[in-house]
N, C-alpha and C positions, 0 to 999 in steps of 0.2 A: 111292228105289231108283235105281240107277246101273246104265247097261248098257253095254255097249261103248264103249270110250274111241280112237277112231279118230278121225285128226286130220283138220282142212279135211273131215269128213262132217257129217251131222247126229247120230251117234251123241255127241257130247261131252257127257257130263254131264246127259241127259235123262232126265227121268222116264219111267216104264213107260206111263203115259198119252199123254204125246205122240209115245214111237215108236210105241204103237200109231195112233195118229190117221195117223203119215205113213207106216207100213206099209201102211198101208189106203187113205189119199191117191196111193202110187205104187205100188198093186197090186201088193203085195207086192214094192214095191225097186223092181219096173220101171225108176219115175221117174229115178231116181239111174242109171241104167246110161244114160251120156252119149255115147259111140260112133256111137248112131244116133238119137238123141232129134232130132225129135219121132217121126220117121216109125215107130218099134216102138211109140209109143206110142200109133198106132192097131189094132194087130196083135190087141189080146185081145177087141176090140170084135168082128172077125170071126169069132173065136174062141167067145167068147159068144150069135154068133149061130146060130153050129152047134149047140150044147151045145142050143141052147132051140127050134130051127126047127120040131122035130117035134112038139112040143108043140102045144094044143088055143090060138087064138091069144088067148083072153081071158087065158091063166095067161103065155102069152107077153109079151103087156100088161102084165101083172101084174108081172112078175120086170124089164121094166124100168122101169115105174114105181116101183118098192121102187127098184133100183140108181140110178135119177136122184135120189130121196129121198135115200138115203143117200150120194149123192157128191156132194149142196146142202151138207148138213149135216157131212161131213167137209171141205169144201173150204174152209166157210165157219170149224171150228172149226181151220185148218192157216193159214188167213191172219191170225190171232187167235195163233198158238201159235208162226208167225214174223214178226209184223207186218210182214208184207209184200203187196201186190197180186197174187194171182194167181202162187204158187209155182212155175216150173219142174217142181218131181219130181211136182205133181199130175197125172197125169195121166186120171185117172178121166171129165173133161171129154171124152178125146178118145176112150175110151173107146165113151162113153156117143153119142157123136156117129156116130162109125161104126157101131156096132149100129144105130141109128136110119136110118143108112143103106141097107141091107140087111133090115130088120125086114118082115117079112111077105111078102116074094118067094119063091115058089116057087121050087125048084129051081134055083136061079141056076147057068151054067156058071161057070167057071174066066176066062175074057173078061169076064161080067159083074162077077164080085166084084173080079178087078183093077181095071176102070176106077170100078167106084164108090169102091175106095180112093182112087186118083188125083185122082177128083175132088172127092172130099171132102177131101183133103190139100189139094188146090189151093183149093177156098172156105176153107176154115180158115186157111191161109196169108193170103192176097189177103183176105178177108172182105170180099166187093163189096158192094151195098146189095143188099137190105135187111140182111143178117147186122151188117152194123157196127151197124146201130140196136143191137144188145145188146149191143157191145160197151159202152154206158153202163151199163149196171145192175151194182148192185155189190154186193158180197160172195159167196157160194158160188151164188147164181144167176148175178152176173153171171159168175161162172168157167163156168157150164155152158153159159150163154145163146147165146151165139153159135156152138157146137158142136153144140149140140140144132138149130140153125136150120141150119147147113150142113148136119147130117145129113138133115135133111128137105126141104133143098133137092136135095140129091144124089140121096135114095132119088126125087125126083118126077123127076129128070133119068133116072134107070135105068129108070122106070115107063115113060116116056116110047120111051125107047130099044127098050124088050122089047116093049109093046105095039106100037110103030111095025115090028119087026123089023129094026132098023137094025144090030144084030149080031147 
């Protein structure tokens, strides 16, 4: 099956299985929109944190443990389907990393969720220690690995900041 024939894209000649895989790997195209990549490619992480906030927080848990499962397993089957290390248009990693940033704070204002983007952009970027240590593990972990650990460095930087009432 052949789907759209667009040139210098990934559409050339691929099967229904693997644009589904890289539909899915850059959230629907996200990835491919190069303009402002990476930094939009944290944007649906916040996004997904709204959609789920109100929720009862085990189903909360829930729904991003299912999305970090299925963005190991698509990540891992998009570096297989472009033999490549850690694809650009994936972005499901960064994704998953900023939700994790944000995941369980109350009521965060408008102050808070900017700078925990900011700072989660800046560990993700810069990946200081301990986040580099994941930068070794390989395949669709190691694409999430260092993004799950910025996010969780950042959400203990915001925990920090809220409890302290430093903003």
């Amino acid at each position: 099956m052949t789907t759209l024939n667009r040139t210098e894209t990934f559409w050339q000649n691929k099967s229904g299985t693997e644009n589904f895989y890289r539909f899915l790997g850059s959230f629907g195209n996200l990835g491919y929109v190069k303009t402002l990549h990476p930094l939009h490619s944290s944007l649906p992480g916040i996004l997904l944190y709204f959609m789920t906030r109100n929720l009862h927080w085990f189903l909360q848990l829930s729904l991003l443990v299912l999305f970090i499962l299925v963005a190991v397993a698509v990540s891992e089957k998009l570096e297989q389907i472009e033999k490549t290390k850690n694809p650009k248009e994936v972005i499901l990693d960064d994704i998953a990393g900023m939700w994790i940033s944000l995941f369980a704070i109350q009521n965060p204002t408008w102050k808070i969720i900017l700078l925990a983007f900011l700072i989660y952009r800046a560990l993700d970027t810069v990946k200081p220690f301990p986040i580099s240590i994941f930068k070794t593990f390989k395949g669709g972990r190691g694409m999430l690995a260092d993004d799950l650990a910025a996010g969780m460095l950042t959400s203990l930087i915001i925990r920090y900041i809220i409890f302290h009432e430093i903003i």
